[in-house]
Steps between C-alpha positions, in 0.01 A plus 500: 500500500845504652607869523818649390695811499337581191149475627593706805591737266207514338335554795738785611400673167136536624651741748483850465553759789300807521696780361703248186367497175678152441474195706804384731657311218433682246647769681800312609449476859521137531870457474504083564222218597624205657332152629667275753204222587220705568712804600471738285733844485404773322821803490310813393655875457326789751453652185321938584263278677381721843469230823151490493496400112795251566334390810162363265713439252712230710157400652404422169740297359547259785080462475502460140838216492339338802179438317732220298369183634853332612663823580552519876673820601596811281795717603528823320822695568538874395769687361620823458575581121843548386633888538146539647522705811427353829382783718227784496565843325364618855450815599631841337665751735350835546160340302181516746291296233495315226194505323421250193271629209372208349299347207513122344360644193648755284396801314270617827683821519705341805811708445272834455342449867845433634620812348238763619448306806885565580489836432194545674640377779795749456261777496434371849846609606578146529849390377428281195693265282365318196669195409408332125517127521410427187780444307358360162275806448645806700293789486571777768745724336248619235251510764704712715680683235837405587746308235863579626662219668592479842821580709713229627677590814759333698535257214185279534255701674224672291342831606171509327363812298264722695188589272112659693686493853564106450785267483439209232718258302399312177693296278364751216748690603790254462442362120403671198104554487498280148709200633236214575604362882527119441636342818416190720349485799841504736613768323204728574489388861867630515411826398233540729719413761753801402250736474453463868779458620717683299321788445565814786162544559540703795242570748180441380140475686332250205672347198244395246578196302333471106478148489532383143138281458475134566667300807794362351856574637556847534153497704591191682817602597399836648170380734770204621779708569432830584319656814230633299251751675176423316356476157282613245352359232328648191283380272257598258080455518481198227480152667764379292753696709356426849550126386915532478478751831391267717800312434708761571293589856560139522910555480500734743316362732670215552798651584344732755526794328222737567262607221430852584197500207429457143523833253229465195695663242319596192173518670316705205522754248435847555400725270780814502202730351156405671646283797296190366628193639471148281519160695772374202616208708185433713501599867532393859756214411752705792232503716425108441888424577530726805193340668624181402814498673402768750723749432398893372424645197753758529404690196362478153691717222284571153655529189607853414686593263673711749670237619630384166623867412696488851674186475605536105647868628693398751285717737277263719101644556574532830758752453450699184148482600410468892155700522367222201218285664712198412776641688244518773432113488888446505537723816230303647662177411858641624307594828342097604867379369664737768300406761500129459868531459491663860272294659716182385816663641682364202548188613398189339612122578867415476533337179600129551742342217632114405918487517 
């Protein structure tokens, strides 16, 4: 069969990099195909690829066009998107670390660890921010009780409201709380990119960073481009949610960023009146992912309706209620966070980016 841009193509649609719901064409990364003898030139857009993920991605596509019987060579050259930027977010003065809160599933109660683990940390004496990446489905103002919108100063800088003895930023506080947030991917990487650098964060020992769930570009774009510290990851005990974790371990992994250990949110009921505790989503499915990629089980949270009550009020558990056993297990998360933080001095490879 003599082979043909369109076949090539084909074959390029088979592609799909870890972290992309769509393959390369689909997802309009291959930008032109061309075939001079049995040279073949593939142009493909970075795309909120990380290095390592481009790296097997490019690995990939000359392996799978080379397979063509009377294709001899396959030259793949990579662009940088238009408008796209071409250097790291980097570092953020007067930050010590950055520390990602992650899940690639939602509705684990992500954004309810990073709250009472930042204010936790707080209670520390630490100096904490709280940043809310996740613009489609903000949810920190309720949870922290705070609605007004933040001060601009010196005409593009934003100072962030102060709520529990931390800084934090969310787009909930920027658009009306019944608007639905229906932007592309760019768009969303350009906010991200403004609350961190445009925001005064001041001096701060940790800023904790809500990852909205998944690995698409607001996630990709932070692990490539910013410093980060370390991560965490949370997850619940069902199977079905260590199955989209791993990928998200995965992620971070290959781009060097330390996983400081897995949370299992969710981790049981408990019984407010007799203390009985009910296995609703199985057990030992944190453990099984911590041994797995031999990291700690930092800490496993029940459900409590404590917790609920805290977050809908505005007044995290960890605050309105610090003597609460499940205040204890937060402290005691807080605590192994700190001290990996320190051990790691903060430092974590220098991001490498594609011009």
């Amino acid at each position: 069969m003599e082979v043909t841009v369109d076949l090539i193509r084909e074959r390029l649609a088979e592609i799909r990099p870890a972290g992309l719901k769509k393959d390369i064409v689909a997802a309009g990364m291959i930008r032109d195909v061309r075939m001079e003898g049995a040279r073949v030139e593939v142009e493909m857009l970075r795309g909120p690829l990380p290095q390592p993920i481009l790296d097997a991605t490019l690995e990939e596509i000359r392996r799978s066009v080379g397979a063509f019987d009377g294709v001899a060579s396959v030259d793949v050259k990579v662009t940088q998107p238009q408008g796209a930027p071409g250097q790291e977010i980097g570092p953020i003065p007067g930050v010590e670390h950055i520390l990602a809160v992650s899940s690639t599933k939602g509705g684990v109660g992500k954004s309810t660890v990073s709250v009472n683990l930042a204010c936790s940390l707080a209670r520390r004496g630490l100096r904490v921010g709280l940043l809310d990446a996740d613009v489609y489905g903000p949810s920190m103002p309720t949870m922290l009780g705070v609605s007004r919108r933040p001060e601009v100063v010196d005409g593009n800088k934003v100072k962030p409201p102060e709520a529990h003895g931390i800084r934090f930023i969310s787009m909930g506080l920027l658009v009306d709380d019944t608007a639905p947030v229906i932007w592309r991917g760019p768009l969303v990487t350009g906010v991200l990119r403004q609350f961190i650098k445009d925001v005064m964060w001041g001096d701060l020992d940790v800023l904790v960073v809500d990852l909205p769930p998944g690995t698409g570009d607001a996630q990709l774009t932070l692990v490539q481009q910013v410093p980060l510290s370390g991560a965490v990851v949370v997850t619940t005990p069902q199977d079905v949610s260590l199955l989209d974790v791993e990928r998200g371990v995965a992620m971070f992994r290959q781009v060097n960023t330390p996983v400081i250990g897995v949370v299992e949110n969710m981790s049981g009921l408990v019984c407010g009146q007799c203390g009985y505790r009910d296995e609703l989503f199985g057990s030992g499915g944190g453990a099984a992912l911590a041994e797995r990629f031999e990291v700690p089980l930092l800490a496993q949270i029940p459900i409590v309706e404590d917790i609920r009550k805290g977050g809908d009020g505005g007044v995290p558990v960890v605050v309105g209620q610090p003597d609460n056993p499940v205040s204890g297990i937060y402290d005691g998360l807080s605590a192994r966070v700190a001290d990996a933080l320190s051990a790691g001095e903060g430092q974590a490879p220098a991001p490498r980016i594609v011009g």
